[in-house]
C-alpha positions in Angstrom: 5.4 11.2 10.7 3.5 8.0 11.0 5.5 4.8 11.3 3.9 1.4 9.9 5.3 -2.2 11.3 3.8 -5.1 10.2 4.9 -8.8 11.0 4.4 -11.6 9.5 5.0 -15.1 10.3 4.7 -16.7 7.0 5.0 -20.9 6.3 9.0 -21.7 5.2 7.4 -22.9 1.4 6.2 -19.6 0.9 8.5 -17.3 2.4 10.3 -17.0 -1.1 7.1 -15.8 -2.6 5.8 -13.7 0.1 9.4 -12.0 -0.1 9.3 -11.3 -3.9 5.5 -9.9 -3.9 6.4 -7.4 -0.9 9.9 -6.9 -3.2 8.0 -5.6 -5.5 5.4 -3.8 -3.7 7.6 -1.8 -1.8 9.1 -0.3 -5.0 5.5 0.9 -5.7 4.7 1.9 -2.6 7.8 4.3 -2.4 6.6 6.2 -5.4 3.2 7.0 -3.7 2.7 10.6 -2.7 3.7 10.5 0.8 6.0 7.6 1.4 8.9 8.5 3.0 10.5 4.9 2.7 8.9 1.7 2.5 11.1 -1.6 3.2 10.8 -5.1 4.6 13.0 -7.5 6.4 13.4 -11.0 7.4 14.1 -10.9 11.2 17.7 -12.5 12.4 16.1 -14.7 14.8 13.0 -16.6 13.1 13.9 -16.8 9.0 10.0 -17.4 8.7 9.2 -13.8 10.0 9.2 -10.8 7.6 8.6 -7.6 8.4 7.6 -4.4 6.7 8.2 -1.1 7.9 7.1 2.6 6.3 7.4 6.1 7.1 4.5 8.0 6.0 4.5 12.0 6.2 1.2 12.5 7.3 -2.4 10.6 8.1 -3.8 12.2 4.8 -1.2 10.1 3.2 -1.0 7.0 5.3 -5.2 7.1 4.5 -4.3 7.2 1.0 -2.3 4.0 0.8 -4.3 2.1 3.0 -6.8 3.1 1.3 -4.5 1.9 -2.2 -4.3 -1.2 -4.7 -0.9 -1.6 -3.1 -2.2 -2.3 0.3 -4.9 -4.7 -1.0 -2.5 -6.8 -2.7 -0.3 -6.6 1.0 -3.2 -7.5 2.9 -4.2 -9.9 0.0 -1.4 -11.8 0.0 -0.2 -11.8 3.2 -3.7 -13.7 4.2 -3.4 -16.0 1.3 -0.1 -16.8 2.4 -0.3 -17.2 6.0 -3.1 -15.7 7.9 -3.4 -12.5 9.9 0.1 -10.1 10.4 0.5 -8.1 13.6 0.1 -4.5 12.3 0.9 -1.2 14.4 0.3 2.4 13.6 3.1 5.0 15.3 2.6 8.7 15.7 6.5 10.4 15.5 6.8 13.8 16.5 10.4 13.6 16.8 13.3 11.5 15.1 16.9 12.3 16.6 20.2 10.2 15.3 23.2 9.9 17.0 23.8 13.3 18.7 21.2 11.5 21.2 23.1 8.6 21.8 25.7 11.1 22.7 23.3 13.7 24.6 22.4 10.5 26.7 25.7 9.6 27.5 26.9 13.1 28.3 24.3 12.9 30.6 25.1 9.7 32.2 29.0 11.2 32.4 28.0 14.2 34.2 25.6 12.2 36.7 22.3 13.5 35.0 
């Protein structure tokens, strides 16, 4: 699984329209072939920074959507906007929920 985060920090009189475009773009997105989820989120501690996050299943299908109308009108819009977003690319061989918060703590317990 590849993991996308983008940031971007976008001028306060535009955040409401950067917001709705990447609204709607992330319904599109989760109907290419591929997506696992796509969403994006303002961050709690500077209202002018959004970010997007998406799962992808493989490269093959993370190459398709960069590769896609959708991510042209992301990277379209997001320069348009406000300029260039910090963008990282994360290779995820493994994704574990909370049986490792409780593996870790068993561990911790027992002096491992």
């Amino acid at each position: 699984m590849i993991l996308i985060t983008i940031k971007i920090d976008v001028r306060s009189a535009r955040r409401k329209e950067l917001a709705q475009t990447l609204s709607a773009l992330a319904e599109r997105v989760r109907k290419e072939e591929g997506c696992i989820s796509s969403a994006f989120y303002r961050e709690v501690e500077n209202e002018n920074a959004l970010c997007v996050i998406e799962e992808w299943a493989s490269q093959p299908d993370l190459d398709n959507h960069l590769g896609s109308d959708n991510f042209a009108v992301l990277r379209g819009a997001v320069k348009l906007l406000n300029g260039p977003a910090q963008m990282q690319f994360h290779s995820v061989s493994q994704t574990l929920g909370e049986e490792a918060v409780e593996a870790a703590r068993d561990r911790r317990a027992s002096g491992g």
